[in-house]
N, C-alpha and C positions, 0 to 999 in steps of 0.2 A: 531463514536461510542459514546455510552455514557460515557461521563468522556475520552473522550478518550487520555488526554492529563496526566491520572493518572496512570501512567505506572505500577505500583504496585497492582494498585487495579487490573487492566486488567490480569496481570500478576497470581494473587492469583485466579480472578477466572476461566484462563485457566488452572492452577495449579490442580483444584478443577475436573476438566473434565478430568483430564491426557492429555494433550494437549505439547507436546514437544516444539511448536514454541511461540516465543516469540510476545507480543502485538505489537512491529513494525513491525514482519511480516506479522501479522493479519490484521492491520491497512492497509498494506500497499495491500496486497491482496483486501482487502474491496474496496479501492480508484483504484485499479487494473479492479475489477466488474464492479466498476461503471463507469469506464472512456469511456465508448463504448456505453454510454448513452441510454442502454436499456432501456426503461420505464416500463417492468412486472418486477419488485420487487420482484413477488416471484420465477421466474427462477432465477434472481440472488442470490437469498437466498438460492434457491434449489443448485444450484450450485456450491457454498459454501460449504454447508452440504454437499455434497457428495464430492468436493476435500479434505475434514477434516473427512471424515467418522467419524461426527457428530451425536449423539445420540439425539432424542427430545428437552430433557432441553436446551443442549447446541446449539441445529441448534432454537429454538427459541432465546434465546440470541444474535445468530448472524444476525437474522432477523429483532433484536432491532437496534443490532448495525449499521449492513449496512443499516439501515431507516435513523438512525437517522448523519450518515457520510454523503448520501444521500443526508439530508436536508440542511448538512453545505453547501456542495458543489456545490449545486443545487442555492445558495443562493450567495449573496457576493465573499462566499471562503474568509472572512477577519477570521473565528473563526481556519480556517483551521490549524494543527500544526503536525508534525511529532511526535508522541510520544517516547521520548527517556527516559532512566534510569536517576536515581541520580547516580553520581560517576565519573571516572572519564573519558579523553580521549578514554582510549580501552574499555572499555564498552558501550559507547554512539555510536562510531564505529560502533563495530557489531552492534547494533540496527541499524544506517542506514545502512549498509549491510543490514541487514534482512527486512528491509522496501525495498528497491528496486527490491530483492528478491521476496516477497511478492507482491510487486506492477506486477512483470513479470509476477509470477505464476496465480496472477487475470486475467491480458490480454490473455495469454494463454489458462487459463479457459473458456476464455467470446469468445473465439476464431478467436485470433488478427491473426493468422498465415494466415488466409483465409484474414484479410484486405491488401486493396493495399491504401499507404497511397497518397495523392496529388501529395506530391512534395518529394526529396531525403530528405529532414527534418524529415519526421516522422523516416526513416528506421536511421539516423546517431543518434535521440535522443533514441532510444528504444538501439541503441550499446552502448551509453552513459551509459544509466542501466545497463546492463548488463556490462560493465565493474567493475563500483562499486559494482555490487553483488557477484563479484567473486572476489575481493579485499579482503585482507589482511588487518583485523584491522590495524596493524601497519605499513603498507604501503600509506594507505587511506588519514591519518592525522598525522600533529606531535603533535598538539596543541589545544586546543580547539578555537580558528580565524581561524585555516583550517579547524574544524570540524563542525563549523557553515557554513564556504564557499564553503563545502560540502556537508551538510545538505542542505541547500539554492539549491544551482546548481539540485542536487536531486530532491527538490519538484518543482522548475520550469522547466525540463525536463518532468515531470512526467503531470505537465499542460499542457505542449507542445503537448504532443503524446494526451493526452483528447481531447484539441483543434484541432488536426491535426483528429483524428478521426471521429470528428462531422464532419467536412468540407469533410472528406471518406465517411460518412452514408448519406448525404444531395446529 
């Protein structure tokens, strides 16, 4: 996303749409899309738009953003970053809850349920997510060294099942 590491700006201008979920779930939905490495950009933009029954303005903004997540990821992945809040342990939390969250709902979207993944890895990292998305901020972490070690564990899981999917679509 653009700026997508400014959790605030992301945040004011989902605020500005009425948009209830927060930019790590947005985020995390986008990286969700794309992990199933469709190349029509505008199904996954469409697709978007309509799981956020998104209005013009706002399904063109998401069409910025998931180009431009796209092109992180599509690339290196060094710029890549989970967008979390300022503040402190339980607030960063839920953001990565909501990022994993987020990240399922994309796979879902992009329609991971029909994938059969290689090997039992794909199906034990995708329980992985889904454990942390139904976590309990204050179950999650006590600390902020757990909450980066779960942050962490989080987006390389979240490579994993991208990776495990290319090697399903080939």
């Amino acid at each position: 996303m653009p700026d997508s590491l400014q959790y605030e700006m992301v945040a004011r201008e989902l605020a500005e749409h009425g948009c209830a979920f927060s930019p790590a779930w947005l985020h995390g939905a986008l990286f969700g899309l794309i992990a199933l490495h469709d190349d029509d950009h505008e199904a996954g933009c469409e697709r978007l738009r309509v799981l956020l029954d998104a209005d013009d303005r706002l399904g063109a903004w998401l069409r910025e953003s998931y180009r431009a997540l796209w092109a992180t990821l599509d690339g290196p992945g060094l710029d890549f970053g989970m967008p979390l809040p300022e503040g402190g342990v339980p607030e960063r939390a839920v953001a990565v809850i909501d990022w994993a969250a987020g990240y399922l709902q994309g796979l879902h979207c992009s329609g991971l349920d029909e994938v059969v993944f290689p090997d039992a890895a794909g199906g034990h990292a995708v329980d992985e997510l889904r454990q942390v998305a139904a976590a309990e901020p204050r179950t999650l972490c006590a600390d902020e060294e757990e909450l980066e070690e779960v942050a962490e564990h989080v987006w390389v899981t979240a490579v994993l099942v991208r990776e495990l999917l290319v090697v399903a679509r080939e």
